[in-house]
N, C-alpha and C positions, 0 to 999 in steps of 0.2 A: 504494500500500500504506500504509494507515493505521494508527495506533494507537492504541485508545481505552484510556484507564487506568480500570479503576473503574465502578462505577456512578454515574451522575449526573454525570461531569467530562465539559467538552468542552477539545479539542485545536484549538488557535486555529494555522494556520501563519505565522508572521509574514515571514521571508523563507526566500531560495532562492540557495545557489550549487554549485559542484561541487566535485569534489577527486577524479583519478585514474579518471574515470569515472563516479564515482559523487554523486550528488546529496546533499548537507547540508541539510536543514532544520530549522530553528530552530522548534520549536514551545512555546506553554507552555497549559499547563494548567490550570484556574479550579477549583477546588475549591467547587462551588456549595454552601453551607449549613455548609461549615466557615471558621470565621475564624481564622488564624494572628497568634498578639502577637510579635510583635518589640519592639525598645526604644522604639517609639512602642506603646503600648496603642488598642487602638483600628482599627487599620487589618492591611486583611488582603493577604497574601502571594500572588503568584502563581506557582508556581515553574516555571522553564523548564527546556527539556529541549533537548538538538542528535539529532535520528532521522538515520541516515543511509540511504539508497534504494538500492539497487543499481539501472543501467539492467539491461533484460533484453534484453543483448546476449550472443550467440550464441556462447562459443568451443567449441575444437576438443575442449577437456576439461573438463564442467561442472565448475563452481565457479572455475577458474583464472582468476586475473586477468591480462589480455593485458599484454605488455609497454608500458613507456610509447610506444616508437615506432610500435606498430601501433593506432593511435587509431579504427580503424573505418572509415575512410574511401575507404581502399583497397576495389574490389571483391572479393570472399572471403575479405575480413581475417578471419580465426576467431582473431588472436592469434597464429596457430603458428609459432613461431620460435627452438626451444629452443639454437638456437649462435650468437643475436644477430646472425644477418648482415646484418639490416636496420639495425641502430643508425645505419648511416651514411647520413645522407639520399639522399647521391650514387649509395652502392651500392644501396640499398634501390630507386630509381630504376630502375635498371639491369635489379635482377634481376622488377621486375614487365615489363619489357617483352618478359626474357628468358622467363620462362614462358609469358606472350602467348603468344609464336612455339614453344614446343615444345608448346605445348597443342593450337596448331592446328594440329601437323603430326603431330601424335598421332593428334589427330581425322580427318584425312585419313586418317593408315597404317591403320587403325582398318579405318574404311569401304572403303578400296582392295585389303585384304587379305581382308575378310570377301568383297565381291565377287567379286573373281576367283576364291575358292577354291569358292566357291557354283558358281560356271559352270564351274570343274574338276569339281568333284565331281559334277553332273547331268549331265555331257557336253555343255553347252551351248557348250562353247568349248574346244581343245585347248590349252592352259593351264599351265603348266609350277605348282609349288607356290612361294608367295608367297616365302620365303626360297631360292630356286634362279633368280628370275625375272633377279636380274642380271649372272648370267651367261648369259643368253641372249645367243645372235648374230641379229641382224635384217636381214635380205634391204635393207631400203629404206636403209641406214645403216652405217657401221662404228663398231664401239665407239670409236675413236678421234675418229670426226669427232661422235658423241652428247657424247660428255665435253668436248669444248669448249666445244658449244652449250650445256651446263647451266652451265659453270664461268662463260660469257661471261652466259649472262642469269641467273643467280642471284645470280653478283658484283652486275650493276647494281641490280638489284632489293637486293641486303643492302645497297649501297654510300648507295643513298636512303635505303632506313630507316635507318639509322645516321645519315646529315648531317641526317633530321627531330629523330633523337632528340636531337641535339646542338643543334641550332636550330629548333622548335619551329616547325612552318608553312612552314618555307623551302622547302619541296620544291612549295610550291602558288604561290609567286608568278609573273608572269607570262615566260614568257622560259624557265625552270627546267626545260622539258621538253617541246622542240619543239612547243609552244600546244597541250600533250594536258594542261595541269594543269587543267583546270576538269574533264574527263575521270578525271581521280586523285588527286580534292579529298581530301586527309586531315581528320578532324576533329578529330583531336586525336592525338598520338603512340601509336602503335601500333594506333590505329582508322582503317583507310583508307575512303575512301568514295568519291563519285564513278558514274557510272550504272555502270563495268565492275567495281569492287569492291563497289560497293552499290547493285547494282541493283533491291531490293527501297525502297531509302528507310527500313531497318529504322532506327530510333533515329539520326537526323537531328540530333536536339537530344543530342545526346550526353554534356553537361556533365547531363542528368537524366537518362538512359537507364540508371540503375541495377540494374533488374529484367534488362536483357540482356546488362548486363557480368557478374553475379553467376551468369546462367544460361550463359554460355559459358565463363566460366573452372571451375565447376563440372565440366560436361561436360569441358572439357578437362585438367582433373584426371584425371575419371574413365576419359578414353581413354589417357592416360600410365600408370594403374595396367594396364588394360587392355593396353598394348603390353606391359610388363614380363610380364603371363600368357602375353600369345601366343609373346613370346622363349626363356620358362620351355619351356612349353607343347612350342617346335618341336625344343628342346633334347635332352628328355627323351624323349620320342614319337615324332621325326624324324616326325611327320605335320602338315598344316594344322590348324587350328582347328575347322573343319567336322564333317573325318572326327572330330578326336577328341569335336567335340559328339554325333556320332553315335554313334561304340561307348559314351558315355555312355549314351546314352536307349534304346539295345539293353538296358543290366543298369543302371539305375540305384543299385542299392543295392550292387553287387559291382564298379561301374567307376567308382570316384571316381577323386578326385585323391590322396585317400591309398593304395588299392591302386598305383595307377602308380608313385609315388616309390617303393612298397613292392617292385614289382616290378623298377623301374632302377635298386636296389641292391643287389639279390638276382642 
């Protein structure tokens, strides 16, 4: 973004540095066919100017300037951090690996809930409704010996991601995990890889895989908003997600979301 002053002046940039985001340039201006006297007669003037640039970076509220700790570099930094909880490097740390993990179990409840209620609803599967499912009793298992088995392989599996987070790579050296770690090569904290976590080879090079970190925490944003609907949703309705997609698209214009609340407070 340039600025021309005038007709006939050219804008010379002479240098470039930043300041809070934002780009400083020094430009000065030649005023062709006018001569300014100063205390020597004679000689003409060229006067400078400092233009400042804004980058055309993205936040959460145009115009807002991000706080100074969320510098962009973070994938989905938009800036948003209006109670400073990131100021702290250590916590700021922390809480990006924390949403990592709720994003992608977001993304999972998401997809594991819209399914099953899919194959309830068509009778493709007798199916109990997503919020009722755990209390189910299952023939092959008792609830008692299930809750172990989650409690004993979820602990391990949190207990590694937790010692990678603390030591950065530990979990891959050799010895670290009965010779399965080339098998559940991390590439970097909170990005597991390895052919059974990343059996696609998606974003390999992971220190540039920018476009896939920016597209999963996105989506996993968007399926955390999402679970918050479907909680609202099972609350108010006491039905699945499905059916209530359905008695939508029966009366679209008479079966919102504001008739319902209108209706579960009446």
């Amino acid at each position: 973004m340039e600025i021309a002053v005038g007709r006939g002046f050219q804008v010379l940039t002479l240098s470039g540095s930043s300041f809070h985001g934002k780009s400083i340039r020094k430009t000065c201006v030649s005023l062709k066919g006018f001569n300014w006297t100063s205390a020597r007669k004679g000689h003409s003037l060229t006067p400078c100017t400092t233009l400042v640039q804004a980058h055309q970076r993205p936040t959460w509220l145009p115009g807002l300037d991000p706080p100074p700790h969320l510098d962009g570099t973070l994938a989905g930094d938009f800036g948003f951090d209006p109670l400073g909880l990131g100021e702290d490097p250590e916590s700021l740390r922390w809480y990006v690996q924390a949403e990592l993990v709720h994003a992608r179990f977001a993304m999972a409840g998401v997809a594991g809930i819209l399914l099953t209620d899919l194959l309830r609803v068509t009778g493709i599967r007798d199916l109990p409704v997503w919020y009722e499912a755990g209390a189910t009793k299952f023939n092959f298992a008792s609830t008692t010996t299930l809750l172990i088995i989650q409690l004993l392989l979820m602990g391990f599996v949190e207990t590694k991601r937790y010692m990678d987070f603390l030591d950065p790579g530990s979990q891959a050296k050799p010895g670290s995990f009965f010779g399965l770690e080339a098998a559940l090569e991390g590439l970097e904290p909170g990005y597991p890889g390895g052919p059974l976590l990343n059996p696609l080879g998606i974003g390999k090079d992971i220190k540039n895989a920018k476009d896939w970190k920016l597209k999963e925490i996105k989506n996993g944003r968007l399926a955390m908003v999402a679970m918050l609907g479907i909680f609202v949703q099972a609350s108010v309705t006491h039905v699945g997600p499905i059916d209530n997609l359905i008695e939508h698209l029966s009366n679209p214009w008479h079966k919102t979301i504001l008739q319902t609340i209108a209706g579960s407070s009446s």
